[in-house]
Gaussian input, Z-matrix of N, CA and C with variables (Angstrom, degrees):
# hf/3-21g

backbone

0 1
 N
 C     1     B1
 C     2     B2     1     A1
 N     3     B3     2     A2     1     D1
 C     4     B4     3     A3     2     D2
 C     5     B5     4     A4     3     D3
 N     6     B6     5     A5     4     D4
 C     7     B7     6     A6     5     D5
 C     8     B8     7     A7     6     D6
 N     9     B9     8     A8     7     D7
 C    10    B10     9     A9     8     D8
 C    11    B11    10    A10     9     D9
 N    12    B12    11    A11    10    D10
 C    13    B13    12    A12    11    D11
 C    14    B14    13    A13    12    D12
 N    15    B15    14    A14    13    D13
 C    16    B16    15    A15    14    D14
 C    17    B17    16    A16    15    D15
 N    18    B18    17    A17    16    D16
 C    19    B19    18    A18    17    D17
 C    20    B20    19    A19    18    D18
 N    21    B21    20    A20    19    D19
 C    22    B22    21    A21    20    D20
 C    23    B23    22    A22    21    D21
 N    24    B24    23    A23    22    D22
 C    25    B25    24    A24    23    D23
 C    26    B26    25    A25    24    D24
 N    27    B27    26    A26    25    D25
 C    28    B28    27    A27    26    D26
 C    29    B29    28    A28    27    D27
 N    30    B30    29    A29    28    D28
 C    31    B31    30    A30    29    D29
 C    32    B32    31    A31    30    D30
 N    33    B33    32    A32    31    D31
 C    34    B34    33    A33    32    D32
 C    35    B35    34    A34    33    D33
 N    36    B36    35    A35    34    D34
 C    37    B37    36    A36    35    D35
 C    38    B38    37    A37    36    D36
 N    39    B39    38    A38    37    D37
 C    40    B40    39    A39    38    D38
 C    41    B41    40    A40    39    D39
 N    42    B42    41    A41    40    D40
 C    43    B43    42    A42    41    D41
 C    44    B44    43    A43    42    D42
 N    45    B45    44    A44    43    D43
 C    46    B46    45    A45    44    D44
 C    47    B47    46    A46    45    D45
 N    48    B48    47    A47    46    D46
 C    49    B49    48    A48    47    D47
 C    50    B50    49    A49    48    D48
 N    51    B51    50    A50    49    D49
 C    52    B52    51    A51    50    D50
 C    53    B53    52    A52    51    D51
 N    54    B54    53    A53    52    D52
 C    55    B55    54    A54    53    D53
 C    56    B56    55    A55    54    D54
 N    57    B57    56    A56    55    D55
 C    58    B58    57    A57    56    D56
 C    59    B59    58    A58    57    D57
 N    60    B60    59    A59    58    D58
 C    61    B61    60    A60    59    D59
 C    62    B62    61    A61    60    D60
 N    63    B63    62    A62    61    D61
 C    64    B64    63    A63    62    D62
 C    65    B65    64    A64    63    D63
 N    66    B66    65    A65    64    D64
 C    67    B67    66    A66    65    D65
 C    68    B68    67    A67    66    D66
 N    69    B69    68    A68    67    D67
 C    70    B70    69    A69    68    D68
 C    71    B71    70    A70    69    D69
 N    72    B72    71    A71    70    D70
 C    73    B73    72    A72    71    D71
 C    74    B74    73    A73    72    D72
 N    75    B75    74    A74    73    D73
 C    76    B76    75    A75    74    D74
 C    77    B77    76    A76    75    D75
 N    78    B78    77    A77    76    D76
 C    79    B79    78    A78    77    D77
 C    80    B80    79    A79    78    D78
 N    81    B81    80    A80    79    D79
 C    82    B82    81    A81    80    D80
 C    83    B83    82    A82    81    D81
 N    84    B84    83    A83    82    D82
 C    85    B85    84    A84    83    D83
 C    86    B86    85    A85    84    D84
 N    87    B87    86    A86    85    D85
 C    88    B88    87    A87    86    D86
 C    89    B89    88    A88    87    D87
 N    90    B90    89    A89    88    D88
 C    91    B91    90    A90    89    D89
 C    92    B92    91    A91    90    D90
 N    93    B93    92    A92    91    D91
 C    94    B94    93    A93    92    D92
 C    95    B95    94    A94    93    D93
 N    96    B96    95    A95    94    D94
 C    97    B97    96    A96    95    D95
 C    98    B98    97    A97    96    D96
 N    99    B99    98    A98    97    D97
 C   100   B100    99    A99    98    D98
 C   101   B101   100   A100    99    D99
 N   102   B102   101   A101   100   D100
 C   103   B103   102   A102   101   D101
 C   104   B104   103   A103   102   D102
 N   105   B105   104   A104   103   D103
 C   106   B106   105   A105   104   D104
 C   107   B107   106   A106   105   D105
 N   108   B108   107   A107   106   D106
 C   109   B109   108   A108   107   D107
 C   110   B110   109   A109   108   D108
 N   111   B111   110   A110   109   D109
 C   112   B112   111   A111   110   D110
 C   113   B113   112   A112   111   D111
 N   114   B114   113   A113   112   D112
 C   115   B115   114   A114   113   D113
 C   116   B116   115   A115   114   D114
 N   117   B117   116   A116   115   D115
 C   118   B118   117   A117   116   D116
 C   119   B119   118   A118   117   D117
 N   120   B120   119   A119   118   D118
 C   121   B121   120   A120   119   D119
 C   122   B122   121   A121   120   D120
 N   123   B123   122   A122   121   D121
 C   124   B124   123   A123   122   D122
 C   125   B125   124   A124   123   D123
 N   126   B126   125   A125   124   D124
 C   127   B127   126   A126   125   D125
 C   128   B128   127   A127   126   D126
 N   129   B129   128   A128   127   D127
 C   130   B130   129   A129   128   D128
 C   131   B131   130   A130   129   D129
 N   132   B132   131   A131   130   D130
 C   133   B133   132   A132   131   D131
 C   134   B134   133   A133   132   D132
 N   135   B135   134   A134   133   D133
 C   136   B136   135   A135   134   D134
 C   137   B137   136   A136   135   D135
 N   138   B138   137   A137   136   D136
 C   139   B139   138   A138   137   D137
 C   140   B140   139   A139   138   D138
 N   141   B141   140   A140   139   D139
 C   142   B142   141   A141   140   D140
 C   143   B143   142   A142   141   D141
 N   144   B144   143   A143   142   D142
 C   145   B145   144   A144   143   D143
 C   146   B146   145   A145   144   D144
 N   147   B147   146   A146   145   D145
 C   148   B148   147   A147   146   D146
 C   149   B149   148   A148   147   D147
 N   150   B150   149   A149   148   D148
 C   151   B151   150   A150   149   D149
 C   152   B152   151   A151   150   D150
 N   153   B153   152   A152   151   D151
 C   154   B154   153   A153   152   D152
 C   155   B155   154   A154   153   D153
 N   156   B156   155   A155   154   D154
 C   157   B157   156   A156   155   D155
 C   158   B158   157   A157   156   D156
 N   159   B159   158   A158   157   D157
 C   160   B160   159   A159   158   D158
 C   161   B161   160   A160   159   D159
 N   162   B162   161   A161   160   D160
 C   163   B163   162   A162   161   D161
 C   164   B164   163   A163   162   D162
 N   165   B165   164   A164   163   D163
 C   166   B166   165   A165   164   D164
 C   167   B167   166   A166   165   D165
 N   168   B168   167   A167   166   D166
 C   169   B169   168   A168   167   D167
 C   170   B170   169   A169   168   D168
 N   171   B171   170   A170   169   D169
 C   172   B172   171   A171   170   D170
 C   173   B173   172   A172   171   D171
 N   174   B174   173   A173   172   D172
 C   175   B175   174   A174   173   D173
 C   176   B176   175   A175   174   D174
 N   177   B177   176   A176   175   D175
 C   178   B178   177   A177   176   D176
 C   179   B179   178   A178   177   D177
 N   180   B180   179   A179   178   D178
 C   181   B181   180   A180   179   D179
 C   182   B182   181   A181   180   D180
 N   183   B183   182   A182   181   D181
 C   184   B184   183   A183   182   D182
 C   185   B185   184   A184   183   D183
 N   186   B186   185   A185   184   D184
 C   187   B187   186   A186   185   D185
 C   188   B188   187   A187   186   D186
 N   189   B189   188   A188   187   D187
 C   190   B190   189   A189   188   D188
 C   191   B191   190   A190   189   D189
 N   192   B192   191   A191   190   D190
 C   193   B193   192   A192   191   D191
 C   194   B194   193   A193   192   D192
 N   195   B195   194   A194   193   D193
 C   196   B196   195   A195   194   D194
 C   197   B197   196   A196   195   D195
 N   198   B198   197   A197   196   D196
 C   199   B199   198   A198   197   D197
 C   200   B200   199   A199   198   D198
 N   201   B201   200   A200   199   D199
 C   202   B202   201   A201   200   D200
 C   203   B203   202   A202   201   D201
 N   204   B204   203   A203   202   D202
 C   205   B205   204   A204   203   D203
 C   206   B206   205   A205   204   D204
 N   207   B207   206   A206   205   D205
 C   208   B208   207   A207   206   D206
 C   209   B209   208   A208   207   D207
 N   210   B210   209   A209   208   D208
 C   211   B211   210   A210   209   D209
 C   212   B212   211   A211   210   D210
 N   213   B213   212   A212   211   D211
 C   214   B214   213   A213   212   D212
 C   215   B215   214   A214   213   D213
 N   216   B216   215   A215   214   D214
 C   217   B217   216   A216   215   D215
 C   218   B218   217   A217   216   D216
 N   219   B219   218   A218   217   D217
 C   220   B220   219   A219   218   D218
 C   221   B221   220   A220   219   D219
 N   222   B222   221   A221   220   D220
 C   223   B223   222   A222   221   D221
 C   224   B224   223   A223   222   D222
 N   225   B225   224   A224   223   D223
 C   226   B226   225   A225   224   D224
 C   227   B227   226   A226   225   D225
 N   228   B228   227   A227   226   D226
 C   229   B229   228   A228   227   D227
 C   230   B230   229   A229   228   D228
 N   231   B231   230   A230   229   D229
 C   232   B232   231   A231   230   D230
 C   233   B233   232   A232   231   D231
 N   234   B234   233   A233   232   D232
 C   235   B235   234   A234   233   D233
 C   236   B236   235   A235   234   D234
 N   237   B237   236   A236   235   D235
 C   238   B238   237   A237   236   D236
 C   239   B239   238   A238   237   D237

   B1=1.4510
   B2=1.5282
   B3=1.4251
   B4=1.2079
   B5=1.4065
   B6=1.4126
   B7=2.0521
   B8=1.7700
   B9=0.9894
   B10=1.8658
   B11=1.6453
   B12=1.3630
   B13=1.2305
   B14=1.4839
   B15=1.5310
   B16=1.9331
   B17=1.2097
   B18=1.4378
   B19=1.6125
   B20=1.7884
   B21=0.9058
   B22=1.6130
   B23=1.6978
   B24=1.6282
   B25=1.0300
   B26=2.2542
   B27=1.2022
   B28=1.8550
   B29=1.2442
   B30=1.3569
   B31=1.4391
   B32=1.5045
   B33=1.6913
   B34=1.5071
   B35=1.7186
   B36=1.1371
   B37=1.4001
   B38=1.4785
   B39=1.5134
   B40=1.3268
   B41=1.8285
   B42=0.8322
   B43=1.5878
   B44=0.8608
   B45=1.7696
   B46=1.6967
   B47=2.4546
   B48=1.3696
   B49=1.8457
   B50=1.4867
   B51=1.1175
   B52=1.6666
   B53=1.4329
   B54=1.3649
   B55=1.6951
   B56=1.4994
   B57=1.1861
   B58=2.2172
   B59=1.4611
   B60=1.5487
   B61=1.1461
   B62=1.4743
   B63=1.5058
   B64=1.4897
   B65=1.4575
   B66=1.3521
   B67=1.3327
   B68=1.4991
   B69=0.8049
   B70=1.9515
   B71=1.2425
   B72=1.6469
   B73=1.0842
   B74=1.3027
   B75=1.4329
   B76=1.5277
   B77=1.0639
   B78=1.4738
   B79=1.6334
   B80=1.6138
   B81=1.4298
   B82=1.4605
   B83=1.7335
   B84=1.5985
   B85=1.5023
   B86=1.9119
   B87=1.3757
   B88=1.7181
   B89=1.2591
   B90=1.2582
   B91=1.5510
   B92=1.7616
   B93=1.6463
   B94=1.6492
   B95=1.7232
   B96=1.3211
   B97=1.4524
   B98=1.4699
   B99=2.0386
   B100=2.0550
   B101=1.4706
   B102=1.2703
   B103=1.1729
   B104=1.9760
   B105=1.0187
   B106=1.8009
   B107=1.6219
   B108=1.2871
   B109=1.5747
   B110=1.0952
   B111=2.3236
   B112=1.4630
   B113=1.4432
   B114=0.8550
   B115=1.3317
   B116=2.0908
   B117=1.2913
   B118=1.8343
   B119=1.2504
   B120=1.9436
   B121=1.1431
   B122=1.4677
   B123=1.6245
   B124=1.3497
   B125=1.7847
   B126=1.3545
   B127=1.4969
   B128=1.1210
   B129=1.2834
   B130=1.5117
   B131=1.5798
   B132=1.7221
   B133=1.6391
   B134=1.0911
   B135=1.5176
   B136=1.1649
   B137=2.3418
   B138=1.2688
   B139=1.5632
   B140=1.5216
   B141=1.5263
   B142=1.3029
   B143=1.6380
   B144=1.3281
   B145=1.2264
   B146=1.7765
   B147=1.6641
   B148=1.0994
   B149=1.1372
   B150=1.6034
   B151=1.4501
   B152=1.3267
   B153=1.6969
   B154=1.5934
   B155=1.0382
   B156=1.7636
   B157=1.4444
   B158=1.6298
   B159=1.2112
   B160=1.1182
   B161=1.7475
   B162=0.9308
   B163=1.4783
   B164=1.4943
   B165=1.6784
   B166=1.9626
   B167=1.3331
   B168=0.8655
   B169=1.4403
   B170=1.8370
   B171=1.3099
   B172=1.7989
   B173=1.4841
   B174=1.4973
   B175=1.1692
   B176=1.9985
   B177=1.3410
   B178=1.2375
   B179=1.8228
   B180=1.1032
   B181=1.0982
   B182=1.1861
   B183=1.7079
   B184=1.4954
   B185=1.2340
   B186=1.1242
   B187=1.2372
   B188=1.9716
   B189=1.3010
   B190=0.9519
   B191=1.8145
   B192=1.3982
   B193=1.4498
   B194=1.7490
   B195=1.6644
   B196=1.6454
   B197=1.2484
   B198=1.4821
   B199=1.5741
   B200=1.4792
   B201=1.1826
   B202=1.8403
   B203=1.7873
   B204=1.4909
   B205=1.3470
   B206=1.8178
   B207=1.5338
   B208=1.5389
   B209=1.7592
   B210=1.0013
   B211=0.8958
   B212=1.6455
   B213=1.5716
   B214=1.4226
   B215=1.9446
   B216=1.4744
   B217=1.1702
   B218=2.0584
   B219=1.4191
   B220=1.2982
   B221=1.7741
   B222=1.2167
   B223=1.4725
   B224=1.8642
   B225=0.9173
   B226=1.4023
   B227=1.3765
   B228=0.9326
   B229=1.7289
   B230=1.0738
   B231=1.2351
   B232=1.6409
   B233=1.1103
   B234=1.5870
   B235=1.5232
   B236=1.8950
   B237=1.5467
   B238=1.7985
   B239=1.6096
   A1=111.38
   A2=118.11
   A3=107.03
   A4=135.11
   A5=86.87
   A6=106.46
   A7=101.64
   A8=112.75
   A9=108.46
   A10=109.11
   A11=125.25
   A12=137.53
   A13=100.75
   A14=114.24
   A15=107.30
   A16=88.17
   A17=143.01
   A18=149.06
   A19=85.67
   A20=132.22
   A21=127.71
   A22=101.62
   A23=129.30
   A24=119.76
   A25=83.42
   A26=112.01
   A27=105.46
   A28=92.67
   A29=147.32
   A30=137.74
   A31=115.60
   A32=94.04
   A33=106.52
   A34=125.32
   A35=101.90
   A36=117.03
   A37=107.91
   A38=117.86
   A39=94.13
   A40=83.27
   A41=154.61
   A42=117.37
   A43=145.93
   A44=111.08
   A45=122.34
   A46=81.40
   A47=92.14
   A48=90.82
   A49=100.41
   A50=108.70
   A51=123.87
   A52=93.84
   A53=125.17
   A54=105.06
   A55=132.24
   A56=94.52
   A57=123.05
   A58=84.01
   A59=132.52
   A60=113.77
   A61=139.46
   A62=99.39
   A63=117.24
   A64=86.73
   A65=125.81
   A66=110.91
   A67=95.90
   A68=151.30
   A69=147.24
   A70=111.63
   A71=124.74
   A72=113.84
   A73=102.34
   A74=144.54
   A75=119.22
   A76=108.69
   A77=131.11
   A78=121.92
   A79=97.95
   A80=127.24
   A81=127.60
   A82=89.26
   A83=109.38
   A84=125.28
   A85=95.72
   A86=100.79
   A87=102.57
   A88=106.90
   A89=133.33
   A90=114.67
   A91=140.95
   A92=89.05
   A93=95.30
   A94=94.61
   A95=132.75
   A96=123.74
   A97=123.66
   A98=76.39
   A99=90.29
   A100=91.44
   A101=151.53
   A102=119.18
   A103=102.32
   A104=100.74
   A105=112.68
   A106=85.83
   A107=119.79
   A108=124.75
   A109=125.32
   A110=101.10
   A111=86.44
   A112=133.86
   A113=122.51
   A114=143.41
   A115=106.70
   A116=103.57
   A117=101.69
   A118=74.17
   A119=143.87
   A120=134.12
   A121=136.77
   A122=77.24
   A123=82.58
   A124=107.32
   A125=121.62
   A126=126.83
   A127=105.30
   A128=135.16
   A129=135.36
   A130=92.65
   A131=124.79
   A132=121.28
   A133=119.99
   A134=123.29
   A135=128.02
   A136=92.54
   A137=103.75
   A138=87.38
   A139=153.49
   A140=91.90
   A141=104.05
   A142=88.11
   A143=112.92
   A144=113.84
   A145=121.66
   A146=100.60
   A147=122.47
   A148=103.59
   A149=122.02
   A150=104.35
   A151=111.28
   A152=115.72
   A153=122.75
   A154=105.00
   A155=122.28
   A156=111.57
   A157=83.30
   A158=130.87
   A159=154.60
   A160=125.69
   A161=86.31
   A162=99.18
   A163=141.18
   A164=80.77
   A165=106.14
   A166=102.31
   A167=141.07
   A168=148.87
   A169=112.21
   A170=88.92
   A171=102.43
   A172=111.24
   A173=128.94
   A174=115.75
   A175=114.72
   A176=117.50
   A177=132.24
   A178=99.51
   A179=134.14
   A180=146.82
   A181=93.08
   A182=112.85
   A183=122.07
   A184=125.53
   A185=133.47
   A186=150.69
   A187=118.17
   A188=112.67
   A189=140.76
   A190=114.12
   A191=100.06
   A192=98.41
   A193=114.95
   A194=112.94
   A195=110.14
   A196=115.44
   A197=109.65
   A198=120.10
   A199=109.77
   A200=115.54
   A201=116.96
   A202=105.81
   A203=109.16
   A204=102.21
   A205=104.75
   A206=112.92
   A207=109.61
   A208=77.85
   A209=160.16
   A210=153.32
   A211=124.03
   A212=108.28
   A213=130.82
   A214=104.23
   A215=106.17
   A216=74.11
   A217=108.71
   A218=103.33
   A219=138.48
   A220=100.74
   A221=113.33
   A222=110.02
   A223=94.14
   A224=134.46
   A225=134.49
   A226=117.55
   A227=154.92
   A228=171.36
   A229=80.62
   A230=146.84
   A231=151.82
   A232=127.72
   A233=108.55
   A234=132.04
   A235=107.27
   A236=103.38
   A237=98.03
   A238=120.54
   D1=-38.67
   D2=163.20
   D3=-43.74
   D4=-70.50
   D5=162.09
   D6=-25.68
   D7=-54.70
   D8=-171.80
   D9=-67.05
   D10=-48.39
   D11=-163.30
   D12=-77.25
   D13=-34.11
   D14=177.75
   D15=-69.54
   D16=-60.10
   D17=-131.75
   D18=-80.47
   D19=-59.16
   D20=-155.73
   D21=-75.84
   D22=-38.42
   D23=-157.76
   D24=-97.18
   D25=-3.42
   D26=166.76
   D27=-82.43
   D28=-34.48
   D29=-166.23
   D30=-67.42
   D31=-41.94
   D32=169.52
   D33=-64.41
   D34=-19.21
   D35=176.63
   D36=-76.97
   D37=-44.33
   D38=-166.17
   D39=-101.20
   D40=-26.98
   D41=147.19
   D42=-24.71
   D43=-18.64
   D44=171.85
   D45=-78.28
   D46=-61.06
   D47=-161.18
   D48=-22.68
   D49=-69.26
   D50=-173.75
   D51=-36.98
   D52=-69.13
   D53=-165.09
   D54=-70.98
   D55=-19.76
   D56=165.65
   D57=-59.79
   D58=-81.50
   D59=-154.22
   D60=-74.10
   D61=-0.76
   D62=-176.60
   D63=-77.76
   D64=-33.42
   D65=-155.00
   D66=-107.01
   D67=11.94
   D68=111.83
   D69=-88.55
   D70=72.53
   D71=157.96
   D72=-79.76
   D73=-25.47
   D74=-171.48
   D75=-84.78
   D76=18.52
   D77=-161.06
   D78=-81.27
   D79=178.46
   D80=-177.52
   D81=-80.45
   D82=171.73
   D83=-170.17
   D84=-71.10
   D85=-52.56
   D86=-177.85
   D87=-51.50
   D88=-57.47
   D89=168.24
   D90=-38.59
   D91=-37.39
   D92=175.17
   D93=-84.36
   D94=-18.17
   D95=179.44
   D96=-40.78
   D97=-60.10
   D98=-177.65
   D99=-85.26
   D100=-5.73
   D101=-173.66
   D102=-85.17
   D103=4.73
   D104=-167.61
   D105=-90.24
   D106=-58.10
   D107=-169.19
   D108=-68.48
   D109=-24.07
   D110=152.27
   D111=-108.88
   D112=30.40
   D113=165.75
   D114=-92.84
   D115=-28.35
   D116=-174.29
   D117=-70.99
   D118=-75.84
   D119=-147.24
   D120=-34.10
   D121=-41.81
   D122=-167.44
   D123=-88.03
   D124=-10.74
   D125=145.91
   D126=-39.07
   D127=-75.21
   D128=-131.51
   D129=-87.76
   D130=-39.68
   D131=170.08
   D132=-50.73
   D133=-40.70
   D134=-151.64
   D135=-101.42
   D136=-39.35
   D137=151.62
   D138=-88.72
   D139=19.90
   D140=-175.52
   D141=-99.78
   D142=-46.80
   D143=-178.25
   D144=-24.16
   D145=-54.40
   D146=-153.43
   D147=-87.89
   D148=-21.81
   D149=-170.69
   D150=-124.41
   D151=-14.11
   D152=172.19
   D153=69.49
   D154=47.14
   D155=179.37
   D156=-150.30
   D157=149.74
   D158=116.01
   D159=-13.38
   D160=-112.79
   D161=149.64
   D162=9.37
   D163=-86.14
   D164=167.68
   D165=-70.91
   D166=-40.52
   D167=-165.39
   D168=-57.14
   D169=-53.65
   D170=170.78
   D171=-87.79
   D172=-28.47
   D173=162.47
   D174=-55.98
   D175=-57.96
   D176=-172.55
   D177=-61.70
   D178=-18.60
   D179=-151.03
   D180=-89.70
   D181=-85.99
   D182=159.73
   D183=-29.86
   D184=-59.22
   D185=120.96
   D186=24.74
   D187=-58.62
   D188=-160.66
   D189=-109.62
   D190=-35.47
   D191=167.83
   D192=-100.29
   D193=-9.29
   D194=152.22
   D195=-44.10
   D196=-57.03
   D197=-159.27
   D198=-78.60
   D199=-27.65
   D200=163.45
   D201=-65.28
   D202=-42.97
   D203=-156.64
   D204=-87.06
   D205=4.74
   D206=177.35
   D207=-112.00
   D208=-107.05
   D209=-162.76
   D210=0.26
   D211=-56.95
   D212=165.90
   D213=-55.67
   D214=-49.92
   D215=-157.65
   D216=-82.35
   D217=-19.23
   D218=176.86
   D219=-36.87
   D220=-42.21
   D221=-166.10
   D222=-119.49
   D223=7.39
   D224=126.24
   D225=-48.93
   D226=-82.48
   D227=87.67
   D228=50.58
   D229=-115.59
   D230=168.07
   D231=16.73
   D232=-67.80
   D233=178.35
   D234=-79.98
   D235=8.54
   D236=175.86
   D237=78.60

């Protein structure tokens, strides 16, 4: 149950990225870079939190930004 609750509330996280970055799309690329790294951080804090593992944390992590990043790009392709 943990494993689900880090993975769903990282999904929510990078659903915040997605809406931060819609809203600097004109910003330069280095800005959306670190704003990507700080948004991973606070993934990986906020699932380490939850699961007290190392480990799981970067598995679920990865994990979690696959499924944003086939999803993300999935309805790009879609949407034309």
């Amino acid at each position: 149950m943990k494993t689900y609750t880090a993975l769903l509330l990282q999904l929510i996280i990078w659903s915040g990225y997605t809406f931060i970055e819609w809203l600097s799309r004109y910003d330069q690329l280095l800005y959306k870079v670190l704003m990507f790294f700080v948004f991973f951080y606070i993934a990986i804090i906020i699932g380490n939190t939850i699961m007290k593992s190392v480990k799981k944390t970067l598995f679920v992590t990865s994990l979690s930004l696959t499924l944003y990043a086939s999803f993300h790009f999935t309805m790009a392709v879609v949407n034309g």
